[in-house]
PARO-993851 format. One line per field, with one value per atom (N, C-alpha, C): atom name; residue in one letter; x negated, y negated, z negated. Coordinates in nm, 3 decimals. Each point is the difference from the previous one (the first is absolute). Layout:
% PARO-993851
atom <- (CA  ...)
rest <- (A  ...)
X <- (X  ...)
Y <- (Y  ...)
Z <- (Z  ...)
END
This chain:
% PARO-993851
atom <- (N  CA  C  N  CA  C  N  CA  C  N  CA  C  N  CA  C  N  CA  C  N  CA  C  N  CA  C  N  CA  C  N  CA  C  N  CA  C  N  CA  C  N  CA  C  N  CA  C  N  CA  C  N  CA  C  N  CA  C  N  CA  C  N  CA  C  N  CA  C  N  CA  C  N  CA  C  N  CA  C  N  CA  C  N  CA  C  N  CA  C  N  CA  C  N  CA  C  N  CA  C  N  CA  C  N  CA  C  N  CA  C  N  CA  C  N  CA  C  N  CA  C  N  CA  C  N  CA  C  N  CA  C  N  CA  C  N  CA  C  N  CA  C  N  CA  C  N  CA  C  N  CA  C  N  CA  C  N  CA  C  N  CA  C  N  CA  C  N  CA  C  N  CA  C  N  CA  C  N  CA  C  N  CA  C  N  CA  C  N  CA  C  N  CA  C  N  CA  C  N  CA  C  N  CA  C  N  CA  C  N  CA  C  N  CA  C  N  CA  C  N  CA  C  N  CA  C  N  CA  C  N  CA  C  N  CA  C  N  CA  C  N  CA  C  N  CA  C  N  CA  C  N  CA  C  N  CA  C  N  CA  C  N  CA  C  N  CA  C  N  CA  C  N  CA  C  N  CA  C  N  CA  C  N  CA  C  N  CA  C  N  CA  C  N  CA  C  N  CA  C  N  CA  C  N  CA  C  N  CA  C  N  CA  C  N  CA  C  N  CA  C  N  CA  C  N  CA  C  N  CA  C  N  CA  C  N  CA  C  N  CA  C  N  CA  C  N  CA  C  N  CA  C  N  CA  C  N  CA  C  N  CA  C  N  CA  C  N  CA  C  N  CA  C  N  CA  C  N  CA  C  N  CA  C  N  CA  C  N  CA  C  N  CA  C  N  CA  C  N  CA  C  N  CA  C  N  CA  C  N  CA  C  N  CA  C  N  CA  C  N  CA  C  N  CA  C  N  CA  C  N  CA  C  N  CA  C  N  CA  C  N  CA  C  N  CA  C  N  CA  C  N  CA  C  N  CA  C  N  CA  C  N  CA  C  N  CA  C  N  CA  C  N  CA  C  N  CA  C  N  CA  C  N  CA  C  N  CA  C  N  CA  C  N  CA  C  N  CA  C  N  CA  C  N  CA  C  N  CA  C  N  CA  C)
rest <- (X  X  X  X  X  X  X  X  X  X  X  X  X  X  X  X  X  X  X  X  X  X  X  X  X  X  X  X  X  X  X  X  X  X  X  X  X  X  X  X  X  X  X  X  X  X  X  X  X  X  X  X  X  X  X  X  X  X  X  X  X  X  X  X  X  X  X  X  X  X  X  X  X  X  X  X  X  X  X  X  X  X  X  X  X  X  X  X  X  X  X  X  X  X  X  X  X  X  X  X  X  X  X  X  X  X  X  X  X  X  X  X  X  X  X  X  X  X  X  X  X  X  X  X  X  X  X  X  X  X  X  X  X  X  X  X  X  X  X  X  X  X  X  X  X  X  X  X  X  X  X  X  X  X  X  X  X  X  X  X  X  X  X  X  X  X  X  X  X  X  X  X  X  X  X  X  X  X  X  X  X  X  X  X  X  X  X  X  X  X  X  X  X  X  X  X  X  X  X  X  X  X  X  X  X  X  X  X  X  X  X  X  X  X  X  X  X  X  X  X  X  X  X  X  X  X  X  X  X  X  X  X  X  X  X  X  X  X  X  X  X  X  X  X  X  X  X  X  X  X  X  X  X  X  X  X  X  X  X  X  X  X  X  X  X  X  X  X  X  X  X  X  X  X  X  X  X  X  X  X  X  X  X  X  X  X  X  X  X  X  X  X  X  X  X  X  X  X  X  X  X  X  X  X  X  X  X  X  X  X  X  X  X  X  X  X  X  X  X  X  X  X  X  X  X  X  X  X  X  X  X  X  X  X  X  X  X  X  X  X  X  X  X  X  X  X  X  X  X  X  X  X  X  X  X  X  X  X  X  X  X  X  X  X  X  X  X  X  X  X  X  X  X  X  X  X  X  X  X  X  X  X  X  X  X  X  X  X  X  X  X  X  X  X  X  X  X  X  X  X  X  X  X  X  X  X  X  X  X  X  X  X  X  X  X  X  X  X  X  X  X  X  X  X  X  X  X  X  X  X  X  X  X  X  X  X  X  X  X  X  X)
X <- (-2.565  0.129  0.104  -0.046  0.068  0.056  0.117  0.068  0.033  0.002  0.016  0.150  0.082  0.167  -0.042  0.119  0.049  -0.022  0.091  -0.034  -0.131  -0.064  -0.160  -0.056  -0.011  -0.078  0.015  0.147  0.050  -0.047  -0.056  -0.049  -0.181  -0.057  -0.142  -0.045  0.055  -0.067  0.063  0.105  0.048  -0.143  -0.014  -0.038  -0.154  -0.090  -0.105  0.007  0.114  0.034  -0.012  0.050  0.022  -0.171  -0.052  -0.112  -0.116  0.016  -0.105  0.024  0.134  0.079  -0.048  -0.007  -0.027  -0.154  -0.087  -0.145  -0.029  0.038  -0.017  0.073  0.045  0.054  -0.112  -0.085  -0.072  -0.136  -0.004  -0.147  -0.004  -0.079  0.027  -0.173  -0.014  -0.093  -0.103  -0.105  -0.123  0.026  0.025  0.030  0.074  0.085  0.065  -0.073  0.052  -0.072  0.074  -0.072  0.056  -0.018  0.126  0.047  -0.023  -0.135  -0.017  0.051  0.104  0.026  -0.049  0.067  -0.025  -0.070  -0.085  -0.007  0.032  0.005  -0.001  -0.095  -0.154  -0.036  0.012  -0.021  0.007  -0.155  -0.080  -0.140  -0.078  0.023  -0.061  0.119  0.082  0.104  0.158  0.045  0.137  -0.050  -0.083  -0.040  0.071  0.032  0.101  -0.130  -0.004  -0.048  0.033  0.090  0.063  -0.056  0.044  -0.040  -0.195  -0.069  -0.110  -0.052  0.083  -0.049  0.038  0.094  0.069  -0.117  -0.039  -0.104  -0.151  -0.021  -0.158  0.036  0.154  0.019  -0.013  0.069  0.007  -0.144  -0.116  -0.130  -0.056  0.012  -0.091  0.061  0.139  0.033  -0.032  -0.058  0.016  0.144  0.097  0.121  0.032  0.042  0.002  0.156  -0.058  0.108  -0.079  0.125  -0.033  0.071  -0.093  0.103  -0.093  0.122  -0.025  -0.008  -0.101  -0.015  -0.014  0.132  -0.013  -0.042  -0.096  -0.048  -0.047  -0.108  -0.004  -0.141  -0.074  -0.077  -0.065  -0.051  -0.037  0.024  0.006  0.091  0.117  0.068  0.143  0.021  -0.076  0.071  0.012  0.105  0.061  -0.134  0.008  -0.109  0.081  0.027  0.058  -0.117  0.026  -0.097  0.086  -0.040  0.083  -0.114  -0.011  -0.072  0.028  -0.058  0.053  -0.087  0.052  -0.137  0.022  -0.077  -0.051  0.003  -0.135  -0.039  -0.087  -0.052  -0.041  -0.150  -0.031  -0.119  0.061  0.053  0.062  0.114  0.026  0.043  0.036  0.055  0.035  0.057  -0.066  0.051  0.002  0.118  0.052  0.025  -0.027  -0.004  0.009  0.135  0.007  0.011  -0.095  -0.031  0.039  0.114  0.028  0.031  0.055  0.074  -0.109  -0.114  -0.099  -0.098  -0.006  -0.071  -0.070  -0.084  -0.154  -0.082  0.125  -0.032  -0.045  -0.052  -0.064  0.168  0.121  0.070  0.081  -0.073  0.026  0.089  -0.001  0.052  -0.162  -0.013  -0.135  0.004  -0.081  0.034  -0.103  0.013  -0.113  -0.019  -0.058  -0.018  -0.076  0.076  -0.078  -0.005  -0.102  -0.030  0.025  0.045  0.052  0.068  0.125  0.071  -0.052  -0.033  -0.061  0.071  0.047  0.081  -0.039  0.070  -0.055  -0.055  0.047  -0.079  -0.153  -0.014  -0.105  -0.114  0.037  -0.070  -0.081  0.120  -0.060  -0.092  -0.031  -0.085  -0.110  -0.019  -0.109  -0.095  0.114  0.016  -0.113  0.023  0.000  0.109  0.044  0.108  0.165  0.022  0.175  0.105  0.063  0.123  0.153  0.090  0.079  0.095  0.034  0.074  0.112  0.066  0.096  0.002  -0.133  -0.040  0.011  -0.059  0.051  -0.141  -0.038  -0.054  -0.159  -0.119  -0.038  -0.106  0.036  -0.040  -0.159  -0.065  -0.131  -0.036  -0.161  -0.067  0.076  0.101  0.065  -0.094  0.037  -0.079  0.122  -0.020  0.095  -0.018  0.132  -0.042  0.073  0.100  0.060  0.050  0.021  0.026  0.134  0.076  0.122  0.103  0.041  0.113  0.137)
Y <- (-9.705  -0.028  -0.021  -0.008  0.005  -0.114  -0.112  -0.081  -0.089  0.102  -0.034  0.019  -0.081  0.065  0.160  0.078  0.119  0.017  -0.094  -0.033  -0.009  -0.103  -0.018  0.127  0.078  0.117  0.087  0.017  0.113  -0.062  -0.094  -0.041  0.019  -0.022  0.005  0.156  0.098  0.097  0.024  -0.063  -0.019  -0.105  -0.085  -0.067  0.028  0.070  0.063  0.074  0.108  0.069  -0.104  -0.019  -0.111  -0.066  -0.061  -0.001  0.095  0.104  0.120  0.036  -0.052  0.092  -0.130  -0.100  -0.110  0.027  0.015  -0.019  0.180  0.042  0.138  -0.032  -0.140  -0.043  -0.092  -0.013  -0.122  0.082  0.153  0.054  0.046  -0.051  -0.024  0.008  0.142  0.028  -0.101  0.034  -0.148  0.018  0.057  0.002  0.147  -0.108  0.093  0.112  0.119  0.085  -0.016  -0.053  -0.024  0.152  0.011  0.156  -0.042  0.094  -0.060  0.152  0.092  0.100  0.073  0.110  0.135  0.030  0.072  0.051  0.150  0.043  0.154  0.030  0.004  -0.013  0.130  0.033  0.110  0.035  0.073  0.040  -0.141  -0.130  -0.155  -0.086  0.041  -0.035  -0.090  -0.069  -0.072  -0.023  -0.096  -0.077  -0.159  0.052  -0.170  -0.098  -0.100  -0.125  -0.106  -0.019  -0.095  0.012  0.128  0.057  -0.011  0.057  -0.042  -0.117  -0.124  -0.140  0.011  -0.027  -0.056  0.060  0.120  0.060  -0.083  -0.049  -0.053  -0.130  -0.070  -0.127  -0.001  0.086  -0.041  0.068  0.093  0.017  -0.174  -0.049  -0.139  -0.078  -0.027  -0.115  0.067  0.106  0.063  0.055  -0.018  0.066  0.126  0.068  0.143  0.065  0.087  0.052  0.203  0.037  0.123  -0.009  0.180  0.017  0.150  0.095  0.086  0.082  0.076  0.059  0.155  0.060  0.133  0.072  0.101  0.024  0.151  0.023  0.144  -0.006  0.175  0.009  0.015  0.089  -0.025  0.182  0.051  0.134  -0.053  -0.056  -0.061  0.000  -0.003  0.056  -0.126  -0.061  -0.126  -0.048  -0.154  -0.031  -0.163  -0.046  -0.096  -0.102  -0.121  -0.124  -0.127  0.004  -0.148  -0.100  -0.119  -0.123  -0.077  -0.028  -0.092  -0.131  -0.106  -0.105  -0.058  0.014  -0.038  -0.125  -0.022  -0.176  -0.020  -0.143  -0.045  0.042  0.079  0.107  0.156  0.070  0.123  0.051  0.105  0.091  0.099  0.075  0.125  0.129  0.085  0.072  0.154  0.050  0.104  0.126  0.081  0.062  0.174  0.030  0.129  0.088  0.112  0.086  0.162  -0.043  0.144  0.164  -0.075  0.073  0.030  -0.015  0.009  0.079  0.175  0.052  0.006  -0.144  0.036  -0.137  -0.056  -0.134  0.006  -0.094  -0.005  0.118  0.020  0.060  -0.093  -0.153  -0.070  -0.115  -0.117  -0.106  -0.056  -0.113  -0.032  -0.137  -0.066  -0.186  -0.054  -0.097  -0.077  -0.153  -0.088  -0.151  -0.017  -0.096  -0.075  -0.168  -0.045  -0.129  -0.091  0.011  -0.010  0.041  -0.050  -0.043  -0.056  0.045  -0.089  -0.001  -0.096  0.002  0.067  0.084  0.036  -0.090  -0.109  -0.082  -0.026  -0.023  -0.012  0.121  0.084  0.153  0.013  0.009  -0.011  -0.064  -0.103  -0.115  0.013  0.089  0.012  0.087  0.132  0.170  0.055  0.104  0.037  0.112  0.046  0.089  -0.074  0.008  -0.099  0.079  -0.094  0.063  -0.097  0.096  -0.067  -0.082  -0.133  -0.086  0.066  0.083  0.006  0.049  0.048  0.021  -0.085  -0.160  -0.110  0.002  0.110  -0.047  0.113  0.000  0.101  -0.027  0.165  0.000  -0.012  -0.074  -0.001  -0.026  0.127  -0.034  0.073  0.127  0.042  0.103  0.015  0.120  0.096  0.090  0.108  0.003  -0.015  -0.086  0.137  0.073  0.067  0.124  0.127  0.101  0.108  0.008  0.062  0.113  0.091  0.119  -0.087)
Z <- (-16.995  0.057  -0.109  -0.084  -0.169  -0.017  0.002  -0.022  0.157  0.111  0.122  -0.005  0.037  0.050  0.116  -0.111  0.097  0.138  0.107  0.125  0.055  -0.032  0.001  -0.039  -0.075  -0.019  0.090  0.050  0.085  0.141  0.061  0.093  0.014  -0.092  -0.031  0.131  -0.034  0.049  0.135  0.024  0.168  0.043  -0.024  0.058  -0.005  -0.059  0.011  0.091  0.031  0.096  0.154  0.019  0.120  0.010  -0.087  0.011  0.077  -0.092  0.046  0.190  -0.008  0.128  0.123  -0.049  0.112  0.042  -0.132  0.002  0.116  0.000  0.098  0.138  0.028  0.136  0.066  -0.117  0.044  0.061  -0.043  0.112  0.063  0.133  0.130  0.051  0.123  0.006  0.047  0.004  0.045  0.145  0.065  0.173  0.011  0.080  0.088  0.100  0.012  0.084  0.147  0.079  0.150  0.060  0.036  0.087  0.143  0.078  0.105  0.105  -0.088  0.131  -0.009  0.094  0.055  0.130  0.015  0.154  0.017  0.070  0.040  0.136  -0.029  0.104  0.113  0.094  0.088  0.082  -0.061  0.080  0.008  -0.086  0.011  0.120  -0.018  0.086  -0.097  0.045  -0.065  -0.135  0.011  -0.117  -0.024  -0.105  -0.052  -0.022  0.134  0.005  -0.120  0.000  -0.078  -0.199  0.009  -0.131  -0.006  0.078  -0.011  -0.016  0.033  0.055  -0.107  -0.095  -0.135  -0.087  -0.008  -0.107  0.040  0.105  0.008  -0.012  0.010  -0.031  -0.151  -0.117  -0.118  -0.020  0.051  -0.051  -0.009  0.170  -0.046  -0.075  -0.025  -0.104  -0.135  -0.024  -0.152  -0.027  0.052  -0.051  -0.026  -0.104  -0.025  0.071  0.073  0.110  -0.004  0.101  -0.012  0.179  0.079  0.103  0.023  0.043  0.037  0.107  0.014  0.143  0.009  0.064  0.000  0.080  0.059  0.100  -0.004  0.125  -0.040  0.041  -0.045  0.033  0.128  0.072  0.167  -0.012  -0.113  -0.044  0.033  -0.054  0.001  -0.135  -0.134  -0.163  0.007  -0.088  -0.043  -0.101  0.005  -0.042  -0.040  -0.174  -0.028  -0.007  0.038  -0.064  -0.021  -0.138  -0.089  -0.002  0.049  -0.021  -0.061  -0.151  -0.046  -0.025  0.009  -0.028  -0.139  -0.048  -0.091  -0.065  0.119  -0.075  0.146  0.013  0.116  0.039  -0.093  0.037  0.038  -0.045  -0.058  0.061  0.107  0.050  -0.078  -0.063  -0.027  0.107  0.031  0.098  -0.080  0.025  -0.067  0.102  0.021  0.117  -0.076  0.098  -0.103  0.078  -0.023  0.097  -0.015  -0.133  -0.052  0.128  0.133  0.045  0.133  -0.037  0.100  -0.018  0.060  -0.048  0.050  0.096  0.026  -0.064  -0.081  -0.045  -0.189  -0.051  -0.148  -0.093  0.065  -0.092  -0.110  -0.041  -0.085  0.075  -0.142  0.030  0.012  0.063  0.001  -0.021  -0.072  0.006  0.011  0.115  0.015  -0.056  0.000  -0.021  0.121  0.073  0.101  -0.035  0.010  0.009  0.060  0.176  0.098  0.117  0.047  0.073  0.140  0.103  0.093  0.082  0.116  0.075  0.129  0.063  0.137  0.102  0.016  0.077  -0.038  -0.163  -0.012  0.011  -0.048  -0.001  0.153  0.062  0.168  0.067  -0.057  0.012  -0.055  -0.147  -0.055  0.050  0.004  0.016  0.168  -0.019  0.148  0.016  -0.098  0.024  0.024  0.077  0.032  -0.088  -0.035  -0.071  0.067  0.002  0.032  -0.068  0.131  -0.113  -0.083  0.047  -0.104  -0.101  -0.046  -0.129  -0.080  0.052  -0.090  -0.093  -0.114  -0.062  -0.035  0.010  -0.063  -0.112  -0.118  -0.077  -0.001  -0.140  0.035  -0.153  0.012  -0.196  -0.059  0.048  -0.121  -0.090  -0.100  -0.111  -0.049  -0.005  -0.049  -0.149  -0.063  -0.153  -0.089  0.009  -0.010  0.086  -0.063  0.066  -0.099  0.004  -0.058  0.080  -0.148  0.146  -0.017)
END
């Protein structure tokens, strides 16, 4: 910087600044996480439709989304489950059973492979599920176990 005018020198490290500061505007995650909702279910009862449809809509396009379903046991202990998708194979189901003392005690995580739609299930199945389930899980493996 040695025979640069004064001015010019005193700018050099602003403008590196401004640099560094733009290049940390420019990363921007690979997908958005689609928020597909809450439920609060009641004994399999007042289940958010909408929210289910959005989570088995972004499972088949591949879109990574999340939605949650709070519910209880048939004890009544609260029983959380976060779904998140992944990728257009890949379910993540997070299911935390801390507050359930006839349940694993843990957080528990599964990988499911599929998403099947209730219409289709029914068709395959012999056990009926109802539509407003929207979607059921299927192929999961318990991949993880945590307090």
């Amino acid at each position: 910087m040695r025979g640069l005018p004064h001015a010019v020198r005193a700018l050099v490290p602003a403008v590196l600044l401004l640099m560094i500061a733009g290049c940390a505007g420019d990363i921007v995650p690979s997908a958005a996480l689609e928020d597909c909702g809450i439920e609060d279910q009641e004994m399999g009862t007042n289940l958010n439709v909408d929210g289910r449809e959005c989570l088995l809509a972004a499972f088949e396009a591949g879109r990574p989304a999340r939605f949650v379903s709070r519910l209880t046991s048939i004890e009544g202990a609260p029983i959380v489950r976060t779904y998140r998708v992944v990728g257009a194979d890949l379910v993540e189901v997070e299911s935390d059973n801390r507050q359930d003392p006839l349940g694993s005690g843990k957080i528990d995580v599964l990988h499911c492979p599929r998403l099947v739609p209730v219409a289709d299930w029914n068709q395959a199945m012999t056990d009926e599920v109802r539509a407003e389930e929207v979607f059921v899980e299927d192929g999961c493996q318990q991949v993880a176990s945590r307090d």
